[in-house]
C-alpha positions in Angstrom: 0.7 13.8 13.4 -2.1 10.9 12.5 -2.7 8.6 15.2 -1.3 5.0 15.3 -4.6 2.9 15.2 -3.9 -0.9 16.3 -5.8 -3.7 15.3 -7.2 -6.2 17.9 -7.2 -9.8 17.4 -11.4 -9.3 16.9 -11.2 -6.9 14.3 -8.4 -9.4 11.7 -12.1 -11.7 12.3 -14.0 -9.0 11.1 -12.0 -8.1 8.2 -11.6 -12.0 7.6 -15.2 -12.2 7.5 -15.6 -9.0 5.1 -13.0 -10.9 2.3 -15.9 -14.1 2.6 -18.6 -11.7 1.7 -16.7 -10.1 -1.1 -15.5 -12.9 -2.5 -19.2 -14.8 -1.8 -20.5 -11.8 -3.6 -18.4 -12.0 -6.7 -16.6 -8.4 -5.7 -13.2 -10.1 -6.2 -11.9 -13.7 -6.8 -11.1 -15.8 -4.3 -7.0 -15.7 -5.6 -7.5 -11.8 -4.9 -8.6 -12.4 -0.7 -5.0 -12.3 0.5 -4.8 -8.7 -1.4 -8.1 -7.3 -0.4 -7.3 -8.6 3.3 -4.5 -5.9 3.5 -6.5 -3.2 1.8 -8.9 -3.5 4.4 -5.7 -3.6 7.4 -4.6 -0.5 5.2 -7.8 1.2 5.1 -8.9 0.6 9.1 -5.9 2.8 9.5 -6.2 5.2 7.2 -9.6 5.8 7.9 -10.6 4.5 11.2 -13.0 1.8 9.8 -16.4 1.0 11.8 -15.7 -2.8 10.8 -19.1 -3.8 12.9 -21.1 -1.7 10.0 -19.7 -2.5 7.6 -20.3 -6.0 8.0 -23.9 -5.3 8.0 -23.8 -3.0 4.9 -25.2 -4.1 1.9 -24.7 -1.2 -1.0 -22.8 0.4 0.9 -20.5 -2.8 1.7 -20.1 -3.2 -1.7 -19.5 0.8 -2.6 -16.5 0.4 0.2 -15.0 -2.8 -0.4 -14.8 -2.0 -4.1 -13.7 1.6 -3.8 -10.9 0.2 -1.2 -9.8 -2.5 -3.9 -9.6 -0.3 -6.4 -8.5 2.8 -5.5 -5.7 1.8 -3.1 -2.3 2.9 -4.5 -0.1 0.0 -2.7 3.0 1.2 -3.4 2.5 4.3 -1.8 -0.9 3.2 0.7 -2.5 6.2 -0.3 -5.9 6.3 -1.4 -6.2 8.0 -5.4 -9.6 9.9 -6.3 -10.3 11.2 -3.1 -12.2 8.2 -2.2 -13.4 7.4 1.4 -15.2 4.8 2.4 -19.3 5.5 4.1 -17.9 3.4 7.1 -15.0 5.7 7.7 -15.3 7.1 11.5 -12.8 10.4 10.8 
C-alpha cells in the first residue's frame, strides 16, 4: 500500500507560488488557478513532487505543469498517458 504523503503548510506556498508562474506564463488562465492548485495537491501525492525544483524549472516547469493540467483524470485522480512529471521523487 502507497504511502500517505502530507502536505506542510510550506509546501500549499510553494504550490501557491507555482499557479503565479503558470498563470504569469500564459500556461493557464487565471479563472483556471483554483483547478490547477488541486492538480498540483493531487500530483505531490501521487508522485512525491520536489516542489523546491520545480519552482526553479524552466522547460521543465512548463513540460510538468502542463502535463499535470492536462492529463489529470479528476474524476478518478489518476494520471492518463502514462505521464509523470521530471520533478517526480518516486
Amino acid at each position: 500500500m502507497k504511502q500517505e504523503i502530507q502536505l506542510t503548510v510550506d509546501d500549499y506556498h510553494k504550490i501557491t507560488r507555482l499557479v503565479g508562474k503558470a498563470i504569469d506564463g500564459g500556461l493557464i488562465k487565471p479563472s483556471q488557478g483554483r483547478t490547477l492548485t488541486m492538480d498540483i495537491e493531487f500530483a505531490c501525492k501521487e508522485f512525491n513532487l520536489d516542489l523546491d525544483m520545480l519552482l526553479k524549472f524552466d522547460a521543465t516547469f512548463y513540460h510538468d505543469i502542463s502535463g499535470i493540467h492536462r492529463n489529470i483524470n479528476r474524476e478518478t485522480k489518476e494520471f492518463k498517458n502514462c505521464f509523470v512529471p521530471r520533478s517526480a521523487r518516486q
